[in-house]
C-alpha positions as CSV (number, residue, x, y, z in Angstrom):
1,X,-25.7,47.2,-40.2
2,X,-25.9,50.6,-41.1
3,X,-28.2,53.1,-39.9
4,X,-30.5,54.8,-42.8
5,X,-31.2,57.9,-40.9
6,X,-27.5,58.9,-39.9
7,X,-25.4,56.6,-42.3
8,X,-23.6,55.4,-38.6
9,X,-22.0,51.5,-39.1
10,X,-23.7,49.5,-36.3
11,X,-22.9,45.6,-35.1
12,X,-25.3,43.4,-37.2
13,X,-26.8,42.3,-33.7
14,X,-27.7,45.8,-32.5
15,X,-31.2,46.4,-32.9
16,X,-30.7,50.8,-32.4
17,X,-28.1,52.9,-34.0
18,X,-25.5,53.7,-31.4
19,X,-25.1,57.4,-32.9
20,X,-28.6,58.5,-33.8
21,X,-31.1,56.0,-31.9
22,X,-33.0,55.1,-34.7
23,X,-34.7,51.6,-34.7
24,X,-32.6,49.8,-37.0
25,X,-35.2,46.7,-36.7
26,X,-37.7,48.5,-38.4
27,X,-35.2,49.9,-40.9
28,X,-34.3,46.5,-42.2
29,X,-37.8,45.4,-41.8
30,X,-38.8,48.3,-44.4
31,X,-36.4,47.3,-46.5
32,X,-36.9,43.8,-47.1
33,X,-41.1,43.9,-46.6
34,X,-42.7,44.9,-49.5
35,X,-44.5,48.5,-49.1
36,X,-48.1,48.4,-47.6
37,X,-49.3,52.2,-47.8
38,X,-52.4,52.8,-46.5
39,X,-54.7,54.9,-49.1
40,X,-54.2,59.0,-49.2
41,X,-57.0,59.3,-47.2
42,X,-56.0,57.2,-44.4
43,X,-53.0,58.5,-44.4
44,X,-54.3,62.1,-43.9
45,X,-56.8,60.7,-41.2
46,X,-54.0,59.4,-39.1
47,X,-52.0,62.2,-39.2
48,X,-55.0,64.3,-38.4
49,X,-55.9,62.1,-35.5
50,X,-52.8,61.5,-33.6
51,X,-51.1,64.8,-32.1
52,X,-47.4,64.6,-30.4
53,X,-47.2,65.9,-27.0
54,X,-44.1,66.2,-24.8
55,X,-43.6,67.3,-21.4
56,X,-42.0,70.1,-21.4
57,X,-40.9,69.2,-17.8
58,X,-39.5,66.1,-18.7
59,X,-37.0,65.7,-21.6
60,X,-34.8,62.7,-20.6
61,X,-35.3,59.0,-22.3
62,X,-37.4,56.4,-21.6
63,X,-35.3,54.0,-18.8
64,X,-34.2,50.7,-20.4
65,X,-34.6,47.2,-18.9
66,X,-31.6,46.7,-17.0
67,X,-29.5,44.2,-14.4
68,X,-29.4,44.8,-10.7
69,X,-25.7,46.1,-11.6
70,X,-26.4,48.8,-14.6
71,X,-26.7,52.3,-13.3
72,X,-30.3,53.9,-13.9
73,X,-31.0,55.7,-16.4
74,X,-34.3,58.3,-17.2
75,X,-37.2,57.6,-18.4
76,X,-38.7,58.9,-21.9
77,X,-41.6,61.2,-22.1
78,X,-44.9,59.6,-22.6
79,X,-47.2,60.0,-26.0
80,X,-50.4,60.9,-25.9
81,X,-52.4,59.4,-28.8
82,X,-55.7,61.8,-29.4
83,X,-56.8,60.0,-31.9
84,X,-60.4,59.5,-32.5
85,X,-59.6,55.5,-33.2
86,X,-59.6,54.8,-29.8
87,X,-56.6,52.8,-28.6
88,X,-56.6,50.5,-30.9
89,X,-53.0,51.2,-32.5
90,X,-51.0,51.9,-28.8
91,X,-49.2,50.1,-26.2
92,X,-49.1,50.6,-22.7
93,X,-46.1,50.0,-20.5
94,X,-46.0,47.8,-17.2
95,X,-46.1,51.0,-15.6
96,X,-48.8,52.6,-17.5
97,X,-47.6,54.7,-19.0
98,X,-48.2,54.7,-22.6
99,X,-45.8,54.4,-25.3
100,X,-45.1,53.3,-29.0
101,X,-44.8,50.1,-29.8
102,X,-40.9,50.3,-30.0
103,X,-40.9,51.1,-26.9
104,X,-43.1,48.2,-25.7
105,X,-40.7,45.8,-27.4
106,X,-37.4,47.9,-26.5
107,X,-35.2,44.7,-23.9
108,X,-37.4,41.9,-25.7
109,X,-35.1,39.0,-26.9
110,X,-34.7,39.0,-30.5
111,X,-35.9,35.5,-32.6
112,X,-33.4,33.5,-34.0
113,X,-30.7,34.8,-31.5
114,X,-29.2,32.1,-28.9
115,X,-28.2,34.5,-26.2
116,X,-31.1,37.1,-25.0
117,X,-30.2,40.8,-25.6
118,X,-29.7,43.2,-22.5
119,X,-32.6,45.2,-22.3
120,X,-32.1,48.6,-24.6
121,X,-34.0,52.0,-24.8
122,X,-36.7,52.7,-27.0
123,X,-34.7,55.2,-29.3
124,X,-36.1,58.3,-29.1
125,X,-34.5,59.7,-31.8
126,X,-37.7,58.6,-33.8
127,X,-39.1,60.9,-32.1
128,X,-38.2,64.7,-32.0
129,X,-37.4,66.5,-29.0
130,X,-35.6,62.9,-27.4
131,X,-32.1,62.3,-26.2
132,X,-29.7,58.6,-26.9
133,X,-29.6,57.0,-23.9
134,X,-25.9,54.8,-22.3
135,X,-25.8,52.1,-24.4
136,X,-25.1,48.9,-21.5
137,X,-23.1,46.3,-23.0
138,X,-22.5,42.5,-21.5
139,X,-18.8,42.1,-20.0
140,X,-16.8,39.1,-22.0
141,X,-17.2,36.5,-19.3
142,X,-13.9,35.1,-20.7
143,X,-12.5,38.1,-19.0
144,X,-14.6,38.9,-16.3
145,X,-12.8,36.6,-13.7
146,X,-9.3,37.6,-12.9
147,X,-9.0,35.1,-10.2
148,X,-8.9,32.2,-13.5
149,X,-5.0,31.7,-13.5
150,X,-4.3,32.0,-9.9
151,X,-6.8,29.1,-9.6
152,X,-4.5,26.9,-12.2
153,X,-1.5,27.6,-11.0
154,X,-2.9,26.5,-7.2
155,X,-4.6,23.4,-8.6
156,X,-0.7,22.5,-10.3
157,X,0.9,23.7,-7.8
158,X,-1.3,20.8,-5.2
159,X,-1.0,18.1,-7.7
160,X,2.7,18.2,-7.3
161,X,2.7,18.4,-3.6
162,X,0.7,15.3,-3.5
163,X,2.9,13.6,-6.4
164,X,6.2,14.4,-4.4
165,X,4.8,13.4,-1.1
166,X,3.4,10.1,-2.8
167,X,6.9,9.0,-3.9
168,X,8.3,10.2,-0.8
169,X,6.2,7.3,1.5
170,X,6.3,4.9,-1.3
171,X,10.1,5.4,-0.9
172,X,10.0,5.2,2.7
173,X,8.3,1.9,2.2
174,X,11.0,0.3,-0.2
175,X,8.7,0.2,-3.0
176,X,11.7,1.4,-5.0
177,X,14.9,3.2,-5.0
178,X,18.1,1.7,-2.8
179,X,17.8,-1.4,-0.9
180,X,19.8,-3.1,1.8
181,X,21.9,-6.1,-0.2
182,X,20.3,-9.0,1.9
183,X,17.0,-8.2,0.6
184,X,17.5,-9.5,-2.7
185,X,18.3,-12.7,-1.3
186,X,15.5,-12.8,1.3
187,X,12.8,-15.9,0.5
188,X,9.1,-14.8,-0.1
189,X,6.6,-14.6,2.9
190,X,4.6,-17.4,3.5
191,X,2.7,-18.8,6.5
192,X,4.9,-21.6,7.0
193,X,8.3,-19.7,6.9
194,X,9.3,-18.4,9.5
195,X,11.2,-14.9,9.3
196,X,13.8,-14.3,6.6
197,X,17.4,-13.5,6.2
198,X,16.7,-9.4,6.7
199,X,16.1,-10.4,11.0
200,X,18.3,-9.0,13.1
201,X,20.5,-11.7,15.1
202,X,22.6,-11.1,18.4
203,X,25.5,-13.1,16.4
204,X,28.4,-12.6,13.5
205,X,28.4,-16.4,13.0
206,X,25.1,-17.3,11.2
207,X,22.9,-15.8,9.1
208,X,19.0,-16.5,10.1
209,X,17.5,-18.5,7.7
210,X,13.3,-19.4,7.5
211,X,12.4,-23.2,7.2
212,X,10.3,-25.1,5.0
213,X,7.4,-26.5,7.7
214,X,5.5,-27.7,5.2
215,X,8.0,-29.9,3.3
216,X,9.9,-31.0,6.5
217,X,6.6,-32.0,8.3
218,X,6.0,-33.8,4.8
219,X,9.3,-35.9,5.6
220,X,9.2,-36.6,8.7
221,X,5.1,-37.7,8.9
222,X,5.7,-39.9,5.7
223,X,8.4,-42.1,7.9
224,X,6.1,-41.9,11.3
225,X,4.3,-39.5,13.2
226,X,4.8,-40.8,16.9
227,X,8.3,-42.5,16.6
228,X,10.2,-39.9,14.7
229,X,10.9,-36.9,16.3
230,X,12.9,-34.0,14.4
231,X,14.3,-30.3,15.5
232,X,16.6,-27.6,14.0
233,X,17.8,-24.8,15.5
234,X,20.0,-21.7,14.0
235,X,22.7,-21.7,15.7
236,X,23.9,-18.7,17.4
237,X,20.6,-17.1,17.3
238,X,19.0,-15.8,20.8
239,X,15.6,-15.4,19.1
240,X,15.9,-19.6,18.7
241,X,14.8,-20.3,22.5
242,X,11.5,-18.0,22.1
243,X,10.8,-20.4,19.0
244,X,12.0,-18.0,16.1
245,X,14.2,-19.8,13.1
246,X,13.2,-22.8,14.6
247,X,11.8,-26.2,13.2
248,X,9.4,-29.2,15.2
249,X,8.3,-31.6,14.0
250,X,4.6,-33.3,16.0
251,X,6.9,-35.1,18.6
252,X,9.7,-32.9,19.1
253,X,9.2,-32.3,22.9
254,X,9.1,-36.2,23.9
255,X,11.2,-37.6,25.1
256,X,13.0,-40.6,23.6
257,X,16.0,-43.1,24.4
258,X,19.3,-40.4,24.1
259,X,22.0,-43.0,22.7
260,X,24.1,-41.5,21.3
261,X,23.8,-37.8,23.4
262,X,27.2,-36.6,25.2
263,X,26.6,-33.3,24.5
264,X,25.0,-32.5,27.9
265,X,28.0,-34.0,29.7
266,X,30.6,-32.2,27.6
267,X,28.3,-28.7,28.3
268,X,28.5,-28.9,31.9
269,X,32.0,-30.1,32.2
270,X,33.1,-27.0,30.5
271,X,30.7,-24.2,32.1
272,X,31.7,-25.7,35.4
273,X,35.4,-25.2,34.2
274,X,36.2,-28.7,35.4
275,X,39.6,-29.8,34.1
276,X,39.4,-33.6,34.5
277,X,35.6,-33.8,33.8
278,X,36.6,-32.3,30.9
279,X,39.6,-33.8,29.8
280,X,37.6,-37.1,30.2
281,X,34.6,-35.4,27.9
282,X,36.7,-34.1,24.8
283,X,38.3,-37.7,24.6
284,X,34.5,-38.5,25.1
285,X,32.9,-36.2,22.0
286,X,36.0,-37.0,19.7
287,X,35.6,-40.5,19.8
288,X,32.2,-41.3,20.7
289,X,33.4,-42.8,23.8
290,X,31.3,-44.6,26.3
291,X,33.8,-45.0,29.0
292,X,35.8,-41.8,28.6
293,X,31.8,-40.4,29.0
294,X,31.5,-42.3,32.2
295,X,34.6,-41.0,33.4
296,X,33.2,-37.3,32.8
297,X,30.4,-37.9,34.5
298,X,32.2,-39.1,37.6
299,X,34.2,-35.7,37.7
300,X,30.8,-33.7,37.9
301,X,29.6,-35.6,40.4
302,X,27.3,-38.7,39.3
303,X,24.4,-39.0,36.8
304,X,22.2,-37.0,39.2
305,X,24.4,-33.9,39.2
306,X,24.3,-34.2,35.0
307,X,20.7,-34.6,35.1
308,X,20.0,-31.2,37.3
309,X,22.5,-29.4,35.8
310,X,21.1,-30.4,32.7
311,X,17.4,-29.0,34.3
312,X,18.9,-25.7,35.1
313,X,20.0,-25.1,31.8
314,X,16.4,-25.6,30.7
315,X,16.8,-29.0,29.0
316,X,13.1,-30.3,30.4
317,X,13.2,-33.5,29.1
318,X,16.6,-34.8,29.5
319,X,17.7,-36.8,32.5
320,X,20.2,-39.8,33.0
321,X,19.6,-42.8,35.0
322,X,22.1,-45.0,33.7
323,X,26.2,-45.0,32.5
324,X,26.8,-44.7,28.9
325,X,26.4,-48.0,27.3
326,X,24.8,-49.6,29.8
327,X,22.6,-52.9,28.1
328,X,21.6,-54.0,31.2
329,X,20.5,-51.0,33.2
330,X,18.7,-50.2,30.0
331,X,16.8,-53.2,29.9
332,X,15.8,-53.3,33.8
333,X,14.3,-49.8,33.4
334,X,17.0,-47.3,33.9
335,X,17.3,-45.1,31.0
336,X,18.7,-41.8,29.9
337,X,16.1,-39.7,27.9
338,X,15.9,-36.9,25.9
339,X,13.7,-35.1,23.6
340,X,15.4,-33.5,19.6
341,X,14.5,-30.4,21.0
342,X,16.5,-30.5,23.9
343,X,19.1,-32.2,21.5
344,X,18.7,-29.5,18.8
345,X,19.8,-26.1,21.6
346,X,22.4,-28.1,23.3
347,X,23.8,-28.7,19.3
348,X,23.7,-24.6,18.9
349,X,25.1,-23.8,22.5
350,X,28.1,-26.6,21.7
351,X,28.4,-24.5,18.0
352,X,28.8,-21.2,19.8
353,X,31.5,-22.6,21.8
354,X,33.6,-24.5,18.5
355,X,32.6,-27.8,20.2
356,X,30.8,-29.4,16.8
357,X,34.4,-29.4,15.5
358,X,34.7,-32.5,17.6
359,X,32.2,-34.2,16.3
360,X,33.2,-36.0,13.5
361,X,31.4,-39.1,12.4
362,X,30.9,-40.1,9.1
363,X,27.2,-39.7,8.2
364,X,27.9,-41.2,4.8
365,X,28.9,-44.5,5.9
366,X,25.4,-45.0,6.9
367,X,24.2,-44.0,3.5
368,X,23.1,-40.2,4.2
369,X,23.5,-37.6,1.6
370,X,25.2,-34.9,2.3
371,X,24.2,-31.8,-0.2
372,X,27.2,-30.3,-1.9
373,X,29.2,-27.2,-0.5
374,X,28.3,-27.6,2.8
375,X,30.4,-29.2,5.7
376,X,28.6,-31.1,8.3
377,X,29.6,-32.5,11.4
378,X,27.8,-35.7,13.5
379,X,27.6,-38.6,16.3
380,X,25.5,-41.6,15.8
381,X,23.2,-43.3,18.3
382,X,22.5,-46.6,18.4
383,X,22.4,-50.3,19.9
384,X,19.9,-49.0,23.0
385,X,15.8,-49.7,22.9
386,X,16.5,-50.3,19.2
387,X,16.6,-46.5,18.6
388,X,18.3,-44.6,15.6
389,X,19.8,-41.0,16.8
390,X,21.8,-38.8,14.5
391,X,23.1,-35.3,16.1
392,X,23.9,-32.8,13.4
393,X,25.8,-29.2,12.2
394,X,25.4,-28.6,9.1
395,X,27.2,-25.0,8.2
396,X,28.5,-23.2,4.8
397,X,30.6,-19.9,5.3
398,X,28.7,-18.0,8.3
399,X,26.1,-20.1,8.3
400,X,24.7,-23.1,10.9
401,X,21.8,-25.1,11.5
402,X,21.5,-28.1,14.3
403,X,19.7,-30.8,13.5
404,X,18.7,-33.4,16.0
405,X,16.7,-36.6,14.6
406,X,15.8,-39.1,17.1
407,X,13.7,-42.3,16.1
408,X,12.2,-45.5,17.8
409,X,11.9,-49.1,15.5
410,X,13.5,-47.5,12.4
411,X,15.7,-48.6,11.2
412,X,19.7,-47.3,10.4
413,X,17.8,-47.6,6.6
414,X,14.6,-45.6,7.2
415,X,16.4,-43.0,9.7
416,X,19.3,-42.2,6.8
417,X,17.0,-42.0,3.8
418,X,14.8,-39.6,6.1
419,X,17.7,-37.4,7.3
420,X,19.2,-37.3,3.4
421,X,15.8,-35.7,2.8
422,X,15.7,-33.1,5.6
423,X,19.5,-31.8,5.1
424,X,18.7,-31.2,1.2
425,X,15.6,-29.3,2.5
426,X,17.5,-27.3,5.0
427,X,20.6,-26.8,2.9
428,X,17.7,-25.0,0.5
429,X,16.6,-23.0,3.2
430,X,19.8,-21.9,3.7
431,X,20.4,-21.8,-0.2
432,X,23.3,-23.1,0.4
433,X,23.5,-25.4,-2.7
């Protein structure tokens, strides 16, 4: 806009010429209303009737309407109206102090605008003997912080603290990235597995393996739940005898009629480093030998001294009371008992030492599967109490499992169908097929 007193160029939203003070509202206003001139004689009344006077003490401006933050500035000198009109045509300040209307609305917001206007000076310049006052203008707020890109660069900078230390745990954790080789081959968690292949196990031989409770209780409870009795082991695994990598079936801890059982005698024969007991036990395990048994247990002194030996050891439920083979003792009330848990750890103590490898009868000949790739080794119990015993290794590579299944009024029939199914669910636990 462009003042009409001085000819200075203005902003269009400046309402007082920056050069000569003028009100450049009332310039545009004069030039776009159409004229309204009083008559001559009104026009001499007025000028008659209203006198200028200044103070000669007082020649700064009138003070503009400012922030707490704009320095202060002087007032204007006040007007006196004499006129004979009364006051009709004046305006008086918030001070008192009287003043022209321009200077009443000087700092008012102007219509139509959306941000209000800092409070200006009435412009004195349309009145003689006045001075321009500082012209205060609003700082760009887009520039006013200079604390706007440190607070960026802090806010990236966190973000990719908190990414890196967020793939830092997730790394930790093994969320992604390398991973050990067994892990791949590790089953899924369940609650009826017990702990996978990734355990830690005091022996070279084996690799621990978790079973599948559900689907061998399954087996076994379809045949019988009180005269079937079925436990595996891992063999060579310390963690078996606190119950880890470990299967029992419901009767696993009772005892039953142990035909078939020399595993005990051969044990005790060799930890006592007795040469003829155990020359008399190998012939004994090799051949499923009754007498060569009897002759073992002779050499350790009696069928007492196996049965407290066997105690120490921790074999709770096994005892013997009669020789190997005996109908007769059998049938008048002297029996030798054990339980498949007992059975199964004496299995993995006799696989530590090599002595499965003398076990060697031939499971299929009853009619039990045996699942491909995987080498098993056995004796058979039978003939006594009409019970059905089979004593089991079943091992691929560096992997072992015992199995010890020991039955009451089976069958040979029921007992191999049963132990077919539990050697294909253990040879899947140890994905061995």
């Amino acid at each position: 806009m462009i003042c009409a007193k001085c000819g200075k160029h203005n902003d269009e939203d400046t309402r007082f010429c920056i050069e000569c003070g003028a009100n450049l509202v009332e310039q545009q206003q004069a030039v776009t209303a159409p004229a309204q001139l009083p008559d001559t004689n009104t026009r001499q009344a007025r000028l008659e009737d209203f006198e200028i006077t200044q103070d000669a003490s007082s020649t700064a401006p009138l003070s503009p309407i400012s922030g707490p933050n704009d320095p202060a500035v002087p007032t204007a000198p006040s007007f006196k109206p004499t006129s004979r009109l009364g006051q009709g045509n004046q305006r008086t300040t918030d001070a008192g102090v009287h003043a022209p209307a321009s200077a009443y609305y000087a700092g008012r917001q102007v219509p139509g605008q959306n941000n209000p206007l800092r409070a200006q000076p009435a412009m004195a310049n349309n009145y003689p003997g006045t001075q321009m006052p500082p012209i205060s203008r609003t700082p760009n707020s887009t520039t006013k912080d200079g604390k706007t890109p440190y607070i960026i660069i802090a806010a990236i900078a966190g973000a990719a603290f908190l990414l890196c230390l967020a793939a830092f745990i997730t790394y930790s954790m093994g969320l992604w990235g390398a991973r050990s080789p067994s892990s791949s081959n590790a089953p899924s968690a369940s609650s009826s597995v017990t702990p996978s292949s990734t355990s830690p196990s005091s022996s070279a031989s084996h690799t621990a393996i978790g079973f599948d409770t559900n689907g061998l209780n399954a087996i076994v409870n379809g045949v019988s739940t009180t005269d079937v009795a079925v436990a595996a082991t891992v063999d060579g695994n310390t963690a078996a005898s606190a119950g880890e990598n470990t299967y029992s079936s419901q009767q696993a801890d009772k005892q039953f009629v142990a035909a078939g059982l020399y595993l005990p005698i051969y044990l005790q024969a060799r930890a006592q480093n007795n040469a003829s007991a155990l020359t008399s036990a190998t012939a004994m395990m090799q051949n499923m030998d009754n007498s060569a048994g009897n002759d073992a247990i002779a050499a350790l002194g009696g069928l007492d001294a196996v049965s407290q030996w066997s105690a120490q050891q921790g074999y709770a439920q096994t005892s013997f009371a009669r020789d190997l083979g005996d109908v007769q003792a059998s049938a008048a009330g002297y029996e030798n008992r054990s339980s498949a848990s007992d059975a199964s750890r004496m299995l993995s103590a006799a696989q530590n030492e090599g002595a499965t490898e003398l076990m060697n009868y031939d499971l299929a000949s009853d009619g039990v599967s045996i699942p491909a790739g995987v080498s098993v080794n056995a004796h058979r119990g039978m003939g006594i109490q009409n019970t059905y015993n089979y004593f089991i290794t079943m091992s691929k590579g560096s992997t072992s499992i015992s199995l010890a299944v020991m039955t009451q009024s089976q069958g040979k029939e029921r007992t191999a169908q049963m132990t077919s199914a539990l050697l294909s669910s253990m040879a899947n636990s140890f994905d061995m097929k």
